[in-house]
TILOMAR-905671 format. One record per residue (C-alpha): residue number from 1; residue in three letters; x, y, z. Coordinates in steps of 0.5 Angstrom, whole numbers. Each point is the difference from the previous one (the first is absolute). Layout:
  num  residuo      u      v      w
  NUM      ALA      X      Y      Z
...
This chain:
  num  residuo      u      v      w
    1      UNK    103    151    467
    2      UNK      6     -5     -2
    3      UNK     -4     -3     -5
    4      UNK     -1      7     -4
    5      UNK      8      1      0
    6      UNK      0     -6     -2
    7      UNK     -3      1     -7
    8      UNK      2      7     -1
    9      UNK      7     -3      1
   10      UNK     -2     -6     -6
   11      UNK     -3      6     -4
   12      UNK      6      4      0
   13      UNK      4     -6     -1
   14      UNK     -4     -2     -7
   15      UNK      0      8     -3
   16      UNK      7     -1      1
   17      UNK      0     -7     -4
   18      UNK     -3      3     -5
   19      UNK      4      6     -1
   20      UNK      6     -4      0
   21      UNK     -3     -4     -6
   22      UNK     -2      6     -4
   23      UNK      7      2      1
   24      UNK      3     -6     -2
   25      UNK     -4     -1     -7
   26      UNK      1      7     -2
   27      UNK      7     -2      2
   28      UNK      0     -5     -5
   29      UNK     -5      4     -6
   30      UNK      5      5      0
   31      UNK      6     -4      0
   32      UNK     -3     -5     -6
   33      UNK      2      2     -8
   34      UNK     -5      3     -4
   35      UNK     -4     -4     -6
   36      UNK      4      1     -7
   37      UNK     -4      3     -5
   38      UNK     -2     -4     -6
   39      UNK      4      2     -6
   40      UNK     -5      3     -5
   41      UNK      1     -5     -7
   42      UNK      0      3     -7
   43      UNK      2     -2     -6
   44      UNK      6      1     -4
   45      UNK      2      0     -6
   46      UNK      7      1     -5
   47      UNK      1      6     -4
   48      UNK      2     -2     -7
   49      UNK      5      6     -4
   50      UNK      1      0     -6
   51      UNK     -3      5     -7
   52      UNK     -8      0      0
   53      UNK     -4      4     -4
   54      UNK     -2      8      2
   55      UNK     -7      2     -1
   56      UNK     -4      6      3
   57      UNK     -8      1      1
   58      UNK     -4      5     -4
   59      UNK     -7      2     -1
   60      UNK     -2      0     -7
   61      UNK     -7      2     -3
   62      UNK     -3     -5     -6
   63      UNK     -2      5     -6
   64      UNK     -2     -2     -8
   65      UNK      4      1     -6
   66      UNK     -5      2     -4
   67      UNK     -5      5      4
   68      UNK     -3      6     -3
   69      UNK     -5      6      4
   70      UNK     -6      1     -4
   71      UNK     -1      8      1
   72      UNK     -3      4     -4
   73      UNK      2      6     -5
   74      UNK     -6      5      0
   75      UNK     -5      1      6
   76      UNK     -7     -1      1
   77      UNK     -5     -4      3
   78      UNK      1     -8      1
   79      UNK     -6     -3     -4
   80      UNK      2     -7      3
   81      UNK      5     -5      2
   82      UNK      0     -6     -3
   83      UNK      5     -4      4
   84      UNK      1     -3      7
   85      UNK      6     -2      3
   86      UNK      3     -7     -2
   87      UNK     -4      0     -6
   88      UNK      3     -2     -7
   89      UNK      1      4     -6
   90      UNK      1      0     -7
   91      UNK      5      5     -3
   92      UNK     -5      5     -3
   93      UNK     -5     -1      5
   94      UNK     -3      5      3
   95      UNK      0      2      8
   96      UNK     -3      7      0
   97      UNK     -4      5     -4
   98      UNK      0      7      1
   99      UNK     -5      4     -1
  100      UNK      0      3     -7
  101      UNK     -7      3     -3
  102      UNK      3      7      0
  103      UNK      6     -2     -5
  104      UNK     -5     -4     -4
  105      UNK     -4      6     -1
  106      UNK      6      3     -2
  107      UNK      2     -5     -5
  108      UNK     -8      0     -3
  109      UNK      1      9      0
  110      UNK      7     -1     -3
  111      UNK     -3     -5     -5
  112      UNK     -6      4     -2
  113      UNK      6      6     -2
  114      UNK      4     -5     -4
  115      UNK     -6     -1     -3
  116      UNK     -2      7     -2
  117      UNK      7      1     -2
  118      UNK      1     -5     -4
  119      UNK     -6      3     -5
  120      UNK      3      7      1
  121      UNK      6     -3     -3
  122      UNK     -3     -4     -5
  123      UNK     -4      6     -2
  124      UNK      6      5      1
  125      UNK      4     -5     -5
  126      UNK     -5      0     -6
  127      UNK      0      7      0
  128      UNK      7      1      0
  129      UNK      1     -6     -6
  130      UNK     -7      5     -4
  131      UNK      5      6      1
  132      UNK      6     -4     -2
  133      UNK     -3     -1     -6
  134      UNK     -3      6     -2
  135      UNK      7      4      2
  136      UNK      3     -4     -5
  137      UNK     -5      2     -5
  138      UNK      2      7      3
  139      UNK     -7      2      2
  140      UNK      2      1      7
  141      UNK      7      3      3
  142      UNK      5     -3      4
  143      UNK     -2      3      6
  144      UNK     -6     -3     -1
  145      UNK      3     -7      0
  146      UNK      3      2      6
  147      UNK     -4      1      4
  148      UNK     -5     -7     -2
  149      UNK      7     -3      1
  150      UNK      1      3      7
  151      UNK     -8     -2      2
  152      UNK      1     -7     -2
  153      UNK      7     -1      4
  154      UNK     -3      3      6
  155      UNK     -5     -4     -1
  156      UNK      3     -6     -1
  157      UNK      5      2      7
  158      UNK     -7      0      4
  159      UNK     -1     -7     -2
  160      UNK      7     -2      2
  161      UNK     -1      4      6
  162      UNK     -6     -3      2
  163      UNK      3     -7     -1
  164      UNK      5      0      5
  165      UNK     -4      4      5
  166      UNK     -5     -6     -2
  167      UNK      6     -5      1
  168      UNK      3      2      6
  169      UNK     -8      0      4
  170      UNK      1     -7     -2
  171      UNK      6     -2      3
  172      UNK     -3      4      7
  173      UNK     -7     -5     -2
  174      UNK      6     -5      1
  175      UNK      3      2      6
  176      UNK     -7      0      4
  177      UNK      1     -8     -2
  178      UNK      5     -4      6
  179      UNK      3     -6     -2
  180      UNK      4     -5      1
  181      UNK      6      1     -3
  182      UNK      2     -9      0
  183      UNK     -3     -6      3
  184      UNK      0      1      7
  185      UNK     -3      1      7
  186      UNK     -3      4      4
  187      UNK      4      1      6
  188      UNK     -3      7      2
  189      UNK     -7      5      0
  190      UNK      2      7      2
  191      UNK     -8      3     -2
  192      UNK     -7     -1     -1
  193      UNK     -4      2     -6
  194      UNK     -3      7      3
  195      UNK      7      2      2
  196      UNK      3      6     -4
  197      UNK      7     -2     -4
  198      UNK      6      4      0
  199      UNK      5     -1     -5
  200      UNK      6     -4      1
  201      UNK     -4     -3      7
  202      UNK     -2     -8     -1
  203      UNK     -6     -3      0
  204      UNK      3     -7      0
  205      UNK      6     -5      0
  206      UNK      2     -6     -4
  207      UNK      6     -4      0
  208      UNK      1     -6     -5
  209      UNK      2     -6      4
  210      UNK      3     -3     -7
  211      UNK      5      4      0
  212      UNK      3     -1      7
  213      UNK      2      3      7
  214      UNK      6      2      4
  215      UNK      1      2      7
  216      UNK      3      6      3
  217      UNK      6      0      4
  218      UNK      3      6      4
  219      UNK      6     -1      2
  220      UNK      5      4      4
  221      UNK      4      4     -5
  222      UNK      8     -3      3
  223      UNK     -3     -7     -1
  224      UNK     -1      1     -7
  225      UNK      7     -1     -4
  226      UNK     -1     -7      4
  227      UNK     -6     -1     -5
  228      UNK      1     -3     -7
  229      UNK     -6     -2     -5
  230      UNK      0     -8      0
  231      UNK      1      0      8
  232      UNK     -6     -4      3
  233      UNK     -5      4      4
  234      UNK     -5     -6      4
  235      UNK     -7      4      2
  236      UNK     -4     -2      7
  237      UNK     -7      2      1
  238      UNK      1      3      6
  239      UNK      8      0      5
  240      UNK     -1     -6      4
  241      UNK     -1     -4     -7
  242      UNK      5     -7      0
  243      UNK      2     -1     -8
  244      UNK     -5     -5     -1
  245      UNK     -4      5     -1
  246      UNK      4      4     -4
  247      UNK      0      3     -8
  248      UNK      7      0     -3
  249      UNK      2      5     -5
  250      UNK      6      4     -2
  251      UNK      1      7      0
  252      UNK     -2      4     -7
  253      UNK      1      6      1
  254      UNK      4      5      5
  255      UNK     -2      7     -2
  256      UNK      6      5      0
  257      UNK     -4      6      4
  258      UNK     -2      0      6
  259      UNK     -7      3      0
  260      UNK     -2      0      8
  261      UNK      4      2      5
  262      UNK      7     -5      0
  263      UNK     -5     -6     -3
  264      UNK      3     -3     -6
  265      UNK     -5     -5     -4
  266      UNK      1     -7     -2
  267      UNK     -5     -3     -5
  268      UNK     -1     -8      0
  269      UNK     -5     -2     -5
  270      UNK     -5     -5      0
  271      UNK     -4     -4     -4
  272      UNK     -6      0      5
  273      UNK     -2      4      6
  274      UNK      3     -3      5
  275      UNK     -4     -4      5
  276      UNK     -6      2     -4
  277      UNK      1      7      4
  278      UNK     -4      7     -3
  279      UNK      4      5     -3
  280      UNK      3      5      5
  281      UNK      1     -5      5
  282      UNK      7     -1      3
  283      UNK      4     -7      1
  284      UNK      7      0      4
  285      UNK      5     -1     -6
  286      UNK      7     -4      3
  287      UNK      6      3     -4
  288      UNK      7     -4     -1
  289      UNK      5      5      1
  290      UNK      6     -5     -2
  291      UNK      4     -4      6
  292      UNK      2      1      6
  293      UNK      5     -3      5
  294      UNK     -1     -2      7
  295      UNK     -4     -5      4
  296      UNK     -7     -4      0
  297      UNK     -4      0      6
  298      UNK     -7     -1      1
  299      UNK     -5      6     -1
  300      UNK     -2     -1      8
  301      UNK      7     -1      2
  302      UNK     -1      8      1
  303      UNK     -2      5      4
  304      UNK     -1      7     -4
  305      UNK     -2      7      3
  306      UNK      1      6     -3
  307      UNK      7      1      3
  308      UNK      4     -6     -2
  309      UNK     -2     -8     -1
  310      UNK      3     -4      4
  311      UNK      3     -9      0
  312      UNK      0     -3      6
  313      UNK      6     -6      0
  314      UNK      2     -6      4
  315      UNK      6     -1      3
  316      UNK      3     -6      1
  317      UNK     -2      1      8
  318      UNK     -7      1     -2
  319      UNK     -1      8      2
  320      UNK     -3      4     -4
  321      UNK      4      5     -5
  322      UNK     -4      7     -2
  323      UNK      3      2     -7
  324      UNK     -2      6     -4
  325      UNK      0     -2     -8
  326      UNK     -1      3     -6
  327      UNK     -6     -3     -5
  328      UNK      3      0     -7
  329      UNK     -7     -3     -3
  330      UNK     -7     -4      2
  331      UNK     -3     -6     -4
  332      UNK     -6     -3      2
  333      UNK      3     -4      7
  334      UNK      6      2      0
  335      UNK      6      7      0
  336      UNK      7      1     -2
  337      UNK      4      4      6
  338      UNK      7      2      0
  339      UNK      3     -1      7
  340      UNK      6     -2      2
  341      UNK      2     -6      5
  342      UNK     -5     -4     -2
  343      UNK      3     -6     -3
  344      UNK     -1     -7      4
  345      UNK     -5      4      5
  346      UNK     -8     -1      0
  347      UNK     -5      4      0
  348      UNK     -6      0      4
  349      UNK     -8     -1     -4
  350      UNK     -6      2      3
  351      UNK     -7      4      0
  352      UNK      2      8      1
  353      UNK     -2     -1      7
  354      UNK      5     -5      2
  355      UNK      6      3     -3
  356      UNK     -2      7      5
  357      UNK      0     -5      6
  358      UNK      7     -2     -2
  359      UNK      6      5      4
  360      UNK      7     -1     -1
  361      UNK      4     -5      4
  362      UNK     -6     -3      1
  363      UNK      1     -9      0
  364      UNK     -5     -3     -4
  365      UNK     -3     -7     -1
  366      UNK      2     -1     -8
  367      UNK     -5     -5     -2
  368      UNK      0     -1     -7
  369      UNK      6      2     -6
  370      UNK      0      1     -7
  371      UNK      4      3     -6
  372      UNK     -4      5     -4
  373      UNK     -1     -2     -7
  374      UNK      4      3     -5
């Protein structure tokens, strides 16, 4: 019995020991300073201030300077098409024929009438120069001769009747003739023979390479009186295009109408299509609007949604400063803003993603620093 109490006692005495412990290095956890938070590294570079060139963006479509709808001017069955699209032809070639029998038949009546009144005129005239003399030598009176006379006029007035009907089946004959009005291509095929032609609705389309191109910009209406002829327009095969993969031109014509909404057109021509694009296609074309002042900053340096853009700056401690600024003009990698306060300071670079992971007042690691190229 001594002996049990013994070891309960031994028991107690070790929870106790154990609790005490516990306490004690609880006690020293709580009391020990929390690990700092690595800082997040980023890299930083200086903004450069100065004058910079201003451009903008647009889309502009690649269109011919010599383009002409083949349409036909009478109506009729198509007998055939002779072209396909991308197919070259001559001037004078024939694209397309119109079924013509029943001008042809017209034409063969018209010419079997001209015929008959050809002789009825001759005859008519014969007897008009019998009666002319027999009137002379007063064997007939001059009513008479009036009256061969008026038969031979209205005879030889049939005939020219007949001419011109004659002369105009013939230029409809030719109307049922398509052709190429220049040496070109064949850019579009709208019908196939068996269809029905209706006047002024093409059956086909050419352009001439020869003669050049040009592209079609629309532009917002205030921003035209910034365009002028001769200013450089540098074209890109789609938005996200680097200059090296760029056209230059210069500014052709400005239209002085707006003709859609509040668009306004700018033409640059070429010599060529650009980027061995089909006509019809569209390019980003990149307008010099003139100068503006402000500073330089790498194009990853912002953060942009719909509302505003942002900077973010490093202070002389290391913290983060957000700072709204507004974007004056865009090149291929970087953008000119106006904002104050920003001489001395540098601006964070990174992937979208890493610029929402900053916050102001946050202390960052810069890790690596530059000037922005002017």
């Amino acid at each position: 019995m001594k002996k049990k109490i013994i070891i309960a006692l031994v028991l107690i005495a070790v929870v106790f020991a154990g609790v005490m412990v516990i306490k004690k290095k609880k006690a020293e956890l709580a009391n020990m300073p929390l690990p700092e938070r690595a800082l997040l590294p980023v890299r930083a570079v200086s903004p450069v201030e100065g004058d910079f060139p201003a451009t903008k963006r647009y889309l502009a479509t690649v269109k011919p300077k010599e383009k002409a709808d083949i349409a036909p001017r009478m109506s009729g069955r198509i007998f055939d098409v002779t072209v396909r699209e991308g197919q070259r032809v001559k001037k004078g070639q024939l694209l397309a024929l119109i079924d013509d029998r029943q001008i042809r038949q017209k034409i063969d009546e018209i010419k079997a009438q001209l015929a008959a009144a050809r002789t009825n005129y001759e005859t008519q005239q014969g007897i008009y120069e019998r009666d002319l003399r027999l009137f002379k030598a007063k064997a007939i009176s001059k009513e008479q001769l009036d009256r061969s006379r008026a038969q031979r006029d209205a005879a030889r007035a049939q005939v020219a009747v007949l001419k011109s009907s004659l002369l105009s089946q013939q230029v409809e004959l030719s109307y049922a003739r398509l052709v190429s009005p220049f040496d070109g291509i064949v850019t579009q095929r709208y019908q196939d023979p068996g269809s029905l032609a209706v006047v002024g609705k093409p059956v086909v389309s050419v352009e001439c390479p020869e003669a050049g191109y040009f592209v079609a910009i629309k532009v917002n209406q205030v921003q035209l009186p910034k365009m002028k002829t001769g200013q450089r327009v540098t074209l890109f095969i789609d938005e996200k295009s680097k200059s090296g993969q760029a056209i230059q031109a210069t500014i052709s014509r400005i239209h002085p109408a707006v003709s859609v909404g509040t668009l306004a057109t700018v033409e640059a021509d070429l010599q060529s299509r650009p980027f061995d694009l089909p006509t019809g296609s569209t390019v980003w074309a990149e307008v010099e609007l003139g100068q503006v002042h402000g500073w330089k900053v790498p194009l990853r340096a912002l953060l942009e949604n719909v509302q505003a853009t942002y900077l973010f700056l490093v202070d002389d401690d290391s913290k983060i400063e957000v700072k709204q600024v507004k974007v004056l003009s865009k090149g291929d990698d970087w953008a000119v803003v106006d904002a104050q306060g920003l001489s001395g300071q540098k601006v964070v670079v990174a992937q979208e993603s890493g610029l929402l992971r900053l916050h102001q007042g946050e202390k960052v690691k810069v890790v690596e620093e530059g000037e922005v190229a002017p």
